[in-house]
C-alpha positions as CSV (number, residue, x, y, z in Angstrom):
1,X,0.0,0.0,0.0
2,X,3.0,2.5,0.9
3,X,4.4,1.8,-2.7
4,X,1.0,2.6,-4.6
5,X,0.8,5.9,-2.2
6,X,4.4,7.0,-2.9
7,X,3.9,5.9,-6.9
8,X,0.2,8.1,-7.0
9,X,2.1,10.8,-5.5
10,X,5.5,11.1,-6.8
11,X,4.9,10.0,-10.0
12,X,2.4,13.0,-11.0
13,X,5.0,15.7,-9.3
14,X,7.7,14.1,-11.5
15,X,5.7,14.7,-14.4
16,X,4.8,18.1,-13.6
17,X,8.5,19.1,-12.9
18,X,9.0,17.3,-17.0
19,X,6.2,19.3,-18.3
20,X,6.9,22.4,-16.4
21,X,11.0,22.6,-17.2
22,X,10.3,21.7,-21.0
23,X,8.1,24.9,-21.5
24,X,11.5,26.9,-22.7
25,X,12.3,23.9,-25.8
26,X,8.3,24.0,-26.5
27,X,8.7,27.7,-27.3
28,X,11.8,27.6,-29.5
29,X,10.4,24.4,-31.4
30,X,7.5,26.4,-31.7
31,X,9.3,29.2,-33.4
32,X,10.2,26.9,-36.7
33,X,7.4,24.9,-37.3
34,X,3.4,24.6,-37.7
35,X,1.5,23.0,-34.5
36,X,0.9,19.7,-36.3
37,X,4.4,19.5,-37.9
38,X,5.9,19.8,-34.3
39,X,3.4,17.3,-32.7
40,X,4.5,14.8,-35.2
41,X,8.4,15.4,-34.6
42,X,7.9,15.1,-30.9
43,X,4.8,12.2,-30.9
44,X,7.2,9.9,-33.8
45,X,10.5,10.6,-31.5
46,X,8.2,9.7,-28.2
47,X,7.0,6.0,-30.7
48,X,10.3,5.1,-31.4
49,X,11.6,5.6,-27.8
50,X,9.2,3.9,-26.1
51,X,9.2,1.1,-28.4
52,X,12.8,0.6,-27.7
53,X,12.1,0.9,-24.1
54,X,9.2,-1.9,-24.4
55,X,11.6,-4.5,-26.5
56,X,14.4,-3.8,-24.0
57,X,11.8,-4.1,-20.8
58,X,10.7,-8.1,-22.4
59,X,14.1,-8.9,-23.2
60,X,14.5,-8.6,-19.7
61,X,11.9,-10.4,-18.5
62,X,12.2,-13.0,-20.7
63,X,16.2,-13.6,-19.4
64,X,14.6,-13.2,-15.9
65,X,11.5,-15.9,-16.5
66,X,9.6,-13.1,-15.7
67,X,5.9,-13.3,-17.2
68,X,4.7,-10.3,-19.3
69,X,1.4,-8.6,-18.2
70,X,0.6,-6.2,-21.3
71,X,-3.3,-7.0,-21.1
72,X,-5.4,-7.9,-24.1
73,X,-4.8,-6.7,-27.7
74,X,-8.1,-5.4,-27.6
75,X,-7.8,-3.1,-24.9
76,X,-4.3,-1.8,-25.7
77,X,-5.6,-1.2,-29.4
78,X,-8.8,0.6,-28.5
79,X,-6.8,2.0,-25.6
80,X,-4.2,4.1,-27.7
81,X,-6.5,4.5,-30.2
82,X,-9.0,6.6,-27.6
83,X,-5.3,8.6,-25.5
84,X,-3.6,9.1,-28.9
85,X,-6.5,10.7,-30.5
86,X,-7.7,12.8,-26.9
87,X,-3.7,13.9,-26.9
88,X,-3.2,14.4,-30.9
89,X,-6.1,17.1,-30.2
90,X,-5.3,18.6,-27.3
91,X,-1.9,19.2,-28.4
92,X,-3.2,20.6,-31.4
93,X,-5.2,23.0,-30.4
94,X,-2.7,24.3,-27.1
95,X,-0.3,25.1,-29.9
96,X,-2.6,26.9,-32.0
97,X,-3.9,28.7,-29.0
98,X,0.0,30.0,-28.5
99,X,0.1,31.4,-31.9
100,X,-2.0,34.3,-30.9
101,X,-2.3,34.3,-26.9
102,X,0.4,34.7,-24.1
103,X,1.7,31.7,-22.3
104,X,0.9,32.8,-19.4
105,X,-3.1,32.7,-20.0
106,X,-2.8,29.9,-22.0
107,X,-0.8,27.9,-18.9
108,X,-3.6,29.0,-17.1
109,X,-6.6,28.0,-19.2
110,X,-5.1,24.5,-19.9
111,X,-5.0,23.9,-16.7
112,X,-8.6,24.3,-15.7
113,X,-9.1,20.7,-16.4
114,X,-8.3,20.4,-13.0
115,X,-11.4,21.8,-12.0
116,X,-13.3,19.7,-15.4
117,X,-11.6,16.3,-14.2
118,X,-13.7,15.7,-11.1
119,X,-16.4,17.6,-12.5
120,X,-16.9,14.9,-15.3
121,X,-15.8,12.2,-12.7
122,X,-19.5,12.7,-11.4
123,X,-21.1,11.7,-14.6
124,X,-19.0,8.2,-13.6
125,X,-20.1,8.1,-10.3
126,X,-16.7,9.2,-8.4
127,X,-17.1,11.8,-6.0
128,X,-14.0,13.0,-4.8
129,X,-13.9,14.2,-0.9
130,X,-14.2,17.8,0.1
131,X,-10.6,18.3,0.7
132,X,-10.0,17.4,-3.5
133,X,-12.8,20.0,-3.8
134,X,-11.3,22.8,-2.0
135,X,-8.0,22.0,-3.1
136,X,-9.2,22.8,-6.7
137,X,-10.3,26.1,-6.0
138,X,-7.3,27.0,-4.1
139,X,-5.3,25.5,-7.7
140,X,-7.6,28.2,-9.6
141,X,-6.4,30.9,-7.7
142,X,-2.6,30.2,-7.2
143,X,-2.9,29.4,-11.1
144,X,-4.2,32.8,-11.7
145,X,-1.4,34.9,-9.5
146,X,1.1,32.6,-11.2
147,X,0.3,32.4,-15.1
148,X,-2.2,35.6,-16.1
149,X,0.3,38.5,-15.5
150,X,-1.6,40.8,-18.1
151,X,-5.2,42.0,-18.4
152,X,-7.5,39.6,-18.7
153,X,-9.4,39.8,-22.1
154,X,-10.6,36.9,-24.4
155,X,-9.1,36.6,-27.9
156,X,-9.1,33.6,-30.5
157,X,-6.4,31.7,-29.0
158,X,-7.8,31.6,-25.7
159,X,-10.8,29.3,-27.5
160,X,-8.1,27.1,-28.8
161,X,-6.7,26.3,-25.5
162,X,-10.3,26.5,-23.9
163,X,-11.0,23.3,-26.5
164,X,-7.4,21.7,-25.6
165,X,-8.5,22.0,-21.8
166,X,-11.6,19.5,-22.3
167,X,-9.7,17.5,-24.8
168,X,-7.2,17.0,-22.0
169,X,-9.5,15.7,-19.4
170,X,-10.9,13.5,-21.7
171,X,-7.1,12.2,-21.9
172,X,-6.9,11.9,-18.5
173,X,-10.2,10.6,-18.0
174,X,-9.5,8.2,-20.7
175,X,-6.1,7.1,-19.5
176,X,-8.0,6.3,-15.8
177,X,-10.0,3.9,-17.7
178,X,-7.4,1.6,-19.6
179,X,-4.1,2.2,-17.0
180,X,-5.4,-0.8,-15.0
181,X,-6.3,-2.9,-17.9
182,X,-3.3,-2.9,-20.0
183,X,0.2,-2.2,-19.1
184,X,1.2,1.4,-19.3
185,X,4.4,1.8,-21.0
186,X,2.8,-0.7,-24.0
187,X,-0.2,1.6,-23.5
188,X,1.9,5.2,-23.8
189,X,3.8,3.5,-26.9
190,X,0.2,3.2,-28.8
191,X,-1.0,6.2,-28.3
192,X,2.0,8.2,-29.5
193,X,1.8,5.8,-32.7
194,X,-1.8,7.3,-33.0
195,X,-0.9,10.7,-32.1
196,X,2.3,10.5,-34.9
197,X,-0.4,9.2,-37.6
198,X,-2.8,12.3,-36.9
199,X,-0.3,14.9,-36.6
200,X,1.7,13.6,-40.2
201,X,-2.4,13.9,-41.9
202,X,-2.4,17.2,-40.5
203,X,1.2,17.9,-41.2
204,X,0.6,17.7,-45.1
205,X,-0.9,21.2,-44.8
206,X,1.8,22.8,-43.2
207,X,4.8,24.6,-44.5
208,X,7.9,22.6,-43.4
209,X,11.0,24.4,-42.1
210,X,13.8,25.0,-44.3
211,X,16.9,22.2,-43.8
212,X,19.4,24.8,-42.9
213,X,17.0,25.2,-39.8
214,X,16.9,21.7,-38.6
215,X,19.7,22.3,-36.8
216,X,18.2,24.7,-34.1
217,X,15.0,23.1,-34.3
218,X,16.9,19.4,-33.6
219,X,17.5,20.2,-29.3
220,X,14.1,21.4,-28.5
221,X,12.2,18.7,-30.4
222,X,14.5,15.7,-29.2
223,X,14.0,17.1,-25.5
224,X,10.2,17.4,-25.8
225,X,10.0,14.4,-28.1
226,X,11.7,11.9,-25.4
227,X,11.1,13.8,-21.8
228,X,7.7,15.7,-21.7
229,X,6.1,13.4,-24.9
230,X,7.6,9.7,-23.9
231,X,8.8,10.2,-20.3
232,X,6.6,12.4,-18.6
233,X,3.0,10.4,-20.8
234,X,4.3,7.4,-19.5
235,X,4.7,8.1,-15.7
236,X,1.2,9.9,-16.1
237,X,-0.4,6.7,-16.6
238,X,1.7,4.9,-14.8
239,X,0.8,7.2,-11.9
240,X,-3.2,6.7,-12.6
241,X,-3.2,3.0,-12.6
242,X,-5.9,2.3,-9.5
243,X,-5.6,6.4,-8.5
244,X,-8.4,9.2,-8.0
245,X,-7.9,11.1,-11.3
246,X,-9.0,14.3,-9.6
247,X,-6.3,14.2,-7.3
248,X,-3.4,12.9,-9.8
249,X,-4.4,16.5,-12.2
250,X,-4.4,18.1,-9.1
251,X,-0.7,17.4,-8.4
252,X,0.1,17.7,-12.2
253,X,-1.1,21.1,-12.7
254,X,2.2,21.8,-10.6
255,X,3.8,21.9,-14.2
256,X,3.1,25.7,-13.9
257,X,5.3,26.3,-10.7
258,X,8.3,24.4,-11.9
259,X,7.8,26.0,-15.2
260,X,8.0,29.3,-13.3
261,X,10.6,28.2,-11.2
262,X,12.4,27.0,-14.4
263,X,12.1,29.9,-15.6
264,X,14.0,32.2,-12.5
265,X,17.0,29.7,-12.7
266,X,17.5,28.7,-16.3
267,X,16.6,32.0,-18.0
268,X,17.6,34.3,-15.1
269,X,13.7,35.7,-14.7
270,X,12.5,37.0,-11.5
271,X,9.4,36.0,-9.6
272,X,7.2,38.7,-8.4
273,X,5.0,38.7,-5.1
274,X,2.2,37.8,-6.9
275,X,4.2,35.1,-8.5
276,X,5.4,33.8,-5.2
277,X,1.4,33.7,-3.6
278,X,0.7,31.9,-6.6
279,X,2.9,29.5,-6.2
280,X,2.1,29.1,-2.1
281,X,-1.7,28.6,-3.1
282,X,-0.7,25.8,-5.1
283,X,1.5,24.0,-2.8
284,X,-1.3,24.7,-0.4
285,X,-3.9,23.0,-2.6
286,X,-1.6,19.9,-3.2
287,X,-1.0,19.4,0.3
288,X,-4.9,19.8,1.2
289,X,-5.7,16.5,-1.6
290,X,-3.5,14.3,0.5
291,X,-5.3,14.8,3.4
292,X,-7.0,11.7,4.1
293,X,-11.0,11.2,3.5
294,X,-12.7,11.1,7.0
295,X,-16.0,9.7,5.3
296,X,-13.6,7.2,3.8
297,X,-15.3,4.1,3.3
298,X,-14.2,0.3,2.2
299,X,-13.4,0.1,-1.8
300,X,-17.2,-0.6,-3.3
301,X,-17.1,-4.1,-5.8
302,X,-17.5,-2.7,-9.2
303,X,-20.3,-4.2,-11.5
């Protein structure tokens, strides 16, 4: 039991801290090249890692005797058919969105799926306790100190990340119902083969970069494309195998402190007050989550 509590706990901060520090290589990729011509570069190098990691992982196993648990064909299919497509969107339309709005609001709107997750987890039947509740509203509030620096006004971007919001719950909410039926690393690998095959349809519209460009554009993509796309995916469902959803987006909306914090040490940015209360309401709101449910009741027999 201590292992699944460090595992649903860890697991999403690690991610966060992956997400949060790849923000500055996002940017420059996203200088050179269209959203979909991007997506593919980072969702094919994500495939091809991960599906090295996978033959390594049973070579292993088989030297060890070890038997392989990867789950039916049928789940893992319509499993990374149902993440790769929720992800090929989302990411689509968060890089559109950053094409005409500021990071900072966009951090800020993507993010509210922490408040759409357990909203949506009702339609399922999984209420999560108070403390979750109040924990998303103190998230809100340290996410708008932290990421909307500017005046607040709406423009056609701020749609486009609106969209990749509810596409990214559905993600998550999709991920919480196959990460205990198939094994997640095989499950991470398929849905980055879907997400490659959407983004190269989509990429067939977009102007490709000149070669003389690749260069620059080679570092940002490779980090994205094996640390936020095939590292960070990975330990995100590896961290919602038999774990409240609610409370695992909770902990990896943290991307937009360490992205902040990333910022003030890599780039030499200061954090202002506002910044800092921000980031204290969030740390606030993760600690609250953990607290345990009072009204907590035996584990109900699904059927």
């Amino acid at each position: 039991m201590r292992v699944n509590r460090v595992r649903q706990n860890v697991l999403p901060l690690l991610t966060a801290l992956i997400w949060g520090t790849a923000f500055v290589a996002q940017s420059m990729g996203a200088d050179y090249m269209g959203a979909f011509t991007f997506n593919t570069a980072r969702a094919v190098i994500a495939f091809f890692f991960l599906l090295a990691l996978c033959g390594i992982r049973s070579a292993v196993q088989r030297r060890a005797g070890m038997p392989r648990s990867l789950g039916s064909r049928r789940d893992l299919a319509l499993g990374g058919l149902a993440c790769g497509t929720a992800l090929a969107v989302a990411s689509y339309f968060q890089q559109k969105g950053l094409e005409t709005t500021t990071p900072g609001k966009a951090g800020f709107i993507t993010a509210l799926y922490i408040v759409l997750v357990p909203l949506c987890g009702l339609l399922f039947r999984r209420k999560p306790p108070r403390a979750v509740w109040l924990g998303v509203v103190l998230a809100v509030a340290g996410l708008y100190c932290l990421c909307v620096t500017e005046a607040f006004s709406i423009t056609g971007g701020d749609f486009y990340v609106l969209v990749c919001a509810f596409c990214f719950t559905v993600q998550i909410l999709t991920v919480d119902h196959f990460s205990s039926r198939v094994d997640g690393v095989a499950l991470s690998c398929a849905q980055f083969l879907v997400m490659t095959v959407i983004s190269a349809i989509g990429m067939t519209g977009e102007t490709l970069p000149p070669l003389e460009l690749l260069p620059a554009c080679l570092g940002p993509v490779l980090y994205v494309g094996v640390f936020s796309s095939g590292v960070a995916y990975t330990l995100q469902i590896l961290a919602q195998k038999d774990s409240d959803p609610a409370v695992v987006s909770l902990l990896m909306s943290m991307e937009s402190v360490f992205a902040a914090i990333a910022g003030a040490l890599i780039l030499g940015s200061r954090m202002t007050g506002r910044e800092y209360i921000g980031c204290g309401l969030m740390l606030a709101a993760v600690l609250l989550a953990q607290l345990p449910d009072r009204k907590a009741v035996p584990l109900r027999e699904e059927g």
